[in-house]
N, C-alpha and C positions, 0 to 999 in steps of 0.2 A: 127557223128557230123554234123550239120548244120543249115546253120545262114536264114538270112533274104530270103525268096522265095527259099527255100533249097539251096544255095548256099553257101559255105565257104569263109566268108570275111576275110583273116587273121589281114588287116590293123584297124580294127573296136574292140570296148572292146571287150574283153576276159569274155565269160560267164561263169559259172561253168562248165556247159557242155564241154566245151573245154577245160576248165583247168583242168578237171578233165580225159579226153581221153588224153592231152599231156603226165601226168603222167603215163599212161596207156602203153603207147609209148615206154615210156624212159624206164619203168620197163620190158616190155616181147614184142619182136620182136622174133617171129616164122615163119619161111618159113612151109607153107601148102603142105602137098602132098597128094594126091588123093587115097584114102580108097583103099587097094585090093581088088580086084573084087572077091577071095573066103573068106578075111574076112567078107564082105558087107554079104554075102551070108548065116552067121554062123545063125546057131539056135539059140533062145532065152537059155539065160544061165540059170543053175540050179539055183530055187529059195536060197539059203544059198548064192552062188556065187554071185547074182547078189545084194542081201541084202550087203553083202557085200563091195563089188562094193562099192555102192550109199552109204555105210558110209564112203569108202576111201576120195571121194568126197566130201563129206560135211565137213569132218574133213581137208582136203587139202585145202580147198575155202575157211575155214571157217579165217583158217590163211591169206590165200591170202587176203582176205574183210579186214582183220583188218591190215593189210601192208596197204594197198589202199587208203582205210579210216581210217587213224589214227586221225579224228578227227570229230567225227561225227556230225552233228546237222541237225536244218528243212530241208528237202528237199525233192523229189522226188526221187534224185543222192546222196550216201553220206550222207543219212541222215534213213528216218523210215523202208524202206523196208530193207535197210543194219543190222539195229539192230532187225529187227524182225528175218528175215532168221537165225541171230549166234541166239537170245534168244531162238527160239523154237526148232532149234536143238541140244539143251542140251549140246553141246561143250565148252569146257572153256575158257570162257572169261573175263582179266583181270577184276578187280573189276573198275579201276579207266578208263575204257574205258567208261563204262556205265554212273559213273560220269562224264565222260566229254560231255557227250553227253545229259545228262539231265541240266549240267549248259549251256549247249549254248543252250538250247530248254527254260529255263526260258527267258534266255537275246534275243531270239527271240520273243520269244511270249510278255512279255513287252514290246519291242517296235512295233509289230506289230499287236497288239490288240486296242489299242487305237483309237476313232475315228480319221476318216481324212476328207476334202471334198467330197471324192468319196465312203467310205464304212461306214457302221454305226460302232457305241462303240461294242466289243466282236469278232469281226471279223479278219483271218487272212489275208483273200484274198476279195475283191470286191463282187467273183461272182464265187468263186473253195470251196464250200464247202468239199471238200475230200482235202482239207489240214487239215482239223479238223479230218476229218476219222482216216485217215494215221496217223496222229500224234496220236490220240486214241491209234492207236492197236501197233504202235509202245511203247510206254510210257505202256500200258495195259503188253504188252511182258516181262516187265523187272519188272513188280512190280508199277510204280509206280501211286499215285492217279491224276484224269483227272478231278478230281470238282476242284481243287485248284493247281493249274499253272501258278505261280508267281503271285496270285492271282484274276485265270481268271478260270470257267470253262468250257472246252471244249464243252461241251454237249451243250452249251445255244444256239451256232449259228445255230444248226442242229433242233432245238427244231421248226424252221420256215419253214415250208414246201415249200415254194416261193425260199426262200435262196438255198434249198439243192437241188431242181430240176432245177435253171437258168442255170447249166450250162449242162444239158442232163441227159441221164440216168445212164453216173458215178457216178452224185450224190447220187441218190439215194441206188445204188447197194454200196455203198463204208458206206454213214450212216448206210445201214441196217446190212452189216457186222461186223464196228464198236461197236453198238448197243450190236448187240449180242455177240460179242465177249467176255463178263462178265457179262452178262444178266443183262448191265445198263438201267436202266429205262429214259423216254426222258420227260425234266422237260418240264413243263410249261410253254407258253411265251405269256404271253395277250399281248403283242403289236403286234402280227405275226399273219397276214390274216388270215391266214391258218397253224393248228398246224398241227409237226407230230405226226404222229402214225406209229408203224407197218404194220398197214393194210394199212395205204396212202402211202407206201413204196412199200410194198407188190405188191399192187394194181398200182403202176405208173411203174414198169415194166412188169407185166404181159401186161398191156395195150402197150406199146413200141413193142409184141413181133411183126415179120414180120409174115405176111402168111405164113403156111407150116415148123415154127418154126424157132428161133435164133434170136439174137437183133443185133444189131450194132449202131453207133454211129447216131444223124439227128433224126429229128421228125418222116418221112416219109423214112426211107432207102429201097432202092430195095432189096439187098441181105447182108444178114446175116454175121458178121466176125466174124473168130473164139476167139479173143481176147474177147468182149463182151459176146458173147455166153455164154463161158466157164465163165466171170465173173458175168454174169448176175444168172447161174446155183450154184456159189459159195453162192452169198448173198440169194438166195431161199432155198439154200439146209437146214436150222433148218426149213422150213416148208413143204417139201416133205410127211413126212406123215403126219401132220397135217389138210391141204386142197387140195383138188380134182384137182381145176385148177391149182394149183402150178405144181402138179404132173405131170399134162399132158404138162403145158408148158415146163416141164423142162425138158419132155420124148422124146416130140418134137425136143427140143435143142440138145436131146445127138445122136438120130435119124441123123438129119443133119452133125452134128460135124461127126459121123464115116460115112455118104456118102460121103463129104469130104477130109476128110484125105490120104495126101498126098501117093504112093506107097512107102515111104522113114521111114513111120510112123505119117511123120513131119506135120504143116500144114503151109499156105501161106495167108501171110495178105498182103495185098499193091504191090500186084504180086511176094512174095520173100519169099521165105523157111526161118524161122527164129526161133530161140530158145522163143523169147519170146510167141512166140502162142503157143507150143506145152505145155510151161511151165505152159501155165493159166488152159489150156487143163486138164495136169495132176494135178492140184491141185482141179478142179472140181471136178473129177474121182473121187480123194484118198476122196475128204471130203462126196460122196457119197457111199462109200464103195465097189467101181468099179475097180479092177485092170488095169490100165492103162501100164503092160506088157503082161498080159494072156489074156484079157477079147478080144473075139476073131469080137466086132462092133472096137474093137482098134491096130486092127494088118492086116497089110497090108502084104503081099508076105513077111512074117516072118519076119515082121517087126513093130514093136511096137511102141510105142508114146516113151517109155522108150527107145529105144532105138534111135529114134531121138533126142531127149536131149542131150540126152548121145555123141551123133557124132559132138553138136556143144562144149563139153568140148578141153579148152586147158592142153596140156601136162604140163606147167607150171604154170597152175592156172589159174581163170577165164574161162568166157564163153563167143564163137563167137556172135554177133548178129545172122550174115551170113555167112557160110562156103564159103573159099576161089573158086572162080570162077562162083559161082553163081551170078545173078542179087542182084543188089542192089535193094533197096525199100527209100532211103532219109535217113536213120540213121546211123547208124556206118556203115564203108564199110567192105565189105565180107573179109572174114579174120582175123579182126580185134577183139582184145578181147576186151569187151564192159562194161561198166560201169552196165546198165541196165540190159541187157542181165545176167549178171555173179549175179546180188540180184536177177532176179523174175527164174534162173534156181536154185539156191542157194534153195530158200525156195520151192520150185516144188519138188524137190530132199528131203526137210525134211516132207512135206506132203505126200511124199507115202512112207519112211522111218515108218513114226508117222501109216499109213495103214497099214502097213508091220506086226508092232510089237504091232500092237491092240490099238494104245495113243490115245487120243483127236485128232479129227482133228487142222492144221495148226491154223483155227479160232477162235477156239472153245478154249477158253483158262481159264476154270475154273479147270482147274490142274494148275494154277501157284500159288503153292501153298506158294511159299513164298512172295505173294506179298498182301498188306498192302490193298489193297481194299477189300478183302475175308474178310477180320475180317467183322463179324455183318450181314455177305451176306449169 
């Protein structure tokens, strides 16, 4: 958690963010003890075991998230990655959870679609196109249609290439994933400078990449983060073998990410060992068909990307940001079971579950087959 110039104001409103790590708090206080020094050391478990494992997990978190979030709706926290991670891991979940979370996504999006002084008509955010994204593949997860959303649809604001790239290359990596995520087609927008297309998608992060391979956030960045990287390699991965320079960017990308990679498995964004990079990591991997516990560019001194995930899970549910006594990096502090952390290891964890057992990748979601946008597709 942290407010204004990374500082904790507690006297200042209460953001979600906050209110949502207070409940965090109150629900699971765990004292940390420091891994033994011969379990640290064990060999990578037998695959059945470890498949295993990574269901116990999913099925444990999947409870935990809906304790957490009992009441989902838009967000970043508590809102689409939450309901993606339980959709795509096949675990049961109540019917009326889903419904509550698509009637607060209408009464969101009606009121925040509407023109204002500062954004045009169809818009959720000013200048964050991947609130369109994210609600796509959240709302895509569970079935439901994304042309007609309280009577708005999603695709139109993304249809503006200007729009989806102002705010860097999340935008574009998060429409192209969206996109494809049900091989929706991107309408039309004659009042938009510049339309998208796949290929201006395609083509506006290969362009972003750094010398020597990997993206990261900034027009010009000097080096490469692993968060990017790994997201950048997600939204390319349905065109891998389709084009040459995809392939080699993305070669490049995976090149980097395993000279990288921490001795722990792990990797370090913002100078901090954190669950959520290892977790983007591993769902690049799974959607390229790359084991991210065997595949030996991802195993360090018998140590696996899998099994860094794995080290930041709590006993009681949820996942650390940061394991207790390491450096902090600004966000939740080390030890701490984390909002964020605990949705993007949640769904890392069902992406190479979905590897494991041959499914669609996490993205790739035209196996949902109970959902109302298939019909006529």
């Amino acid at each position: 958690m942290q407010g204004d110039a990374q500082s904790f104001r507690p006297h200042d409103h209460a953001t979600r963010e906050m209110a949502f790590t207070v409940v965090m708090r109150a629900y699971h206080y765990v004292d940390t003890e420091e891994l033994d020094e011969e379990e640290a050391k064990e060999k990578p478990v037998a695959e059945q075991d470890r498949l295993e494992e990574i269901e116990r997990l999913i099925r444990e978190n999947a409870g935990f998230m809906q304790q957490m979030v009992p009441n989902p709706t838009l967000g970043s926290l508590a809102g689409e990655w939450t309901i993606l991670g339980l959709a795509r891991s096949g675990e049961k979940v109540p019917d009326h959870y889903y419904k509550t979370y698509y009637q607060n996504i209408v009464e969101e999006v009606q009121k925040l679609m509407p023109a204002t002084a500062s954004k045009a008509e169809g818009r959720l955010d000013r200048s964050k196109g991947t609130e369109h994204s994210r609600l796509i593949l959240g709302l895509t997860s569970i079935g439901h249609d994304i042309e007609n959303v309280g009577g708005y649809d999603l695709r139109l604001a993304l249809a503006d290439m200007n729009y989806v790239s102002i705010q860097g290359i999340n935008g574009p990596i998060f429409a192209l994933i969206a996109f494809d995520s049900l091989g929706y087609d991107i309408p039309l927008d004659e009042n938009a400078k510049s339309q998208t297309t796949r290929e201006e998608l395609i083509d506006f992060i290969l362009d972003r990449e750094i010398k020597g391979g990997g993206w990261a956030l900034g027009v010009n960045p000097d080096e490469p983060d692993p968060d990017i990287t790994a997201m950048a390699i997600q939204g390319l991965t349905p065109y891998y073998e389709k084009r040459a320079d995809v392939q080699k960017a993305v070669d490049r990308g995976l090149d980097w990410l395993s000279a990288v990679q921490d001795n722990s498995g792990g990797y370090r964004s913002w100078g901090a060992l954190n669950a959520e990079s290892v977790a983007q990591v591993i769902v690049a991997l799974s959607g390229l068909g790359i084991d991210a516990d065997k595949d030996p560019r991802f195993v360090k001194r018998g140590q696996s990307a899998i099994d860094a995930l794995l080290s930041f899970a709590s006993v009681e549910g949820g996942f650390y940001h940061i394991l207790a006594g390491e450096a902090g990096n600004g966000g939740a502090a080390p030890g701490e079971v984390d909002a964020m952390a605990t949705d993007q290891a949640m769904y890392a964890l069902v992406a190479y579950q979905r590897f494991l057992e041959g499914h669609n990748t996490l993205y790739d979601m035209t196996d949902q087959t109970s959902s109302s946008l298939l019909k006529g597709r």
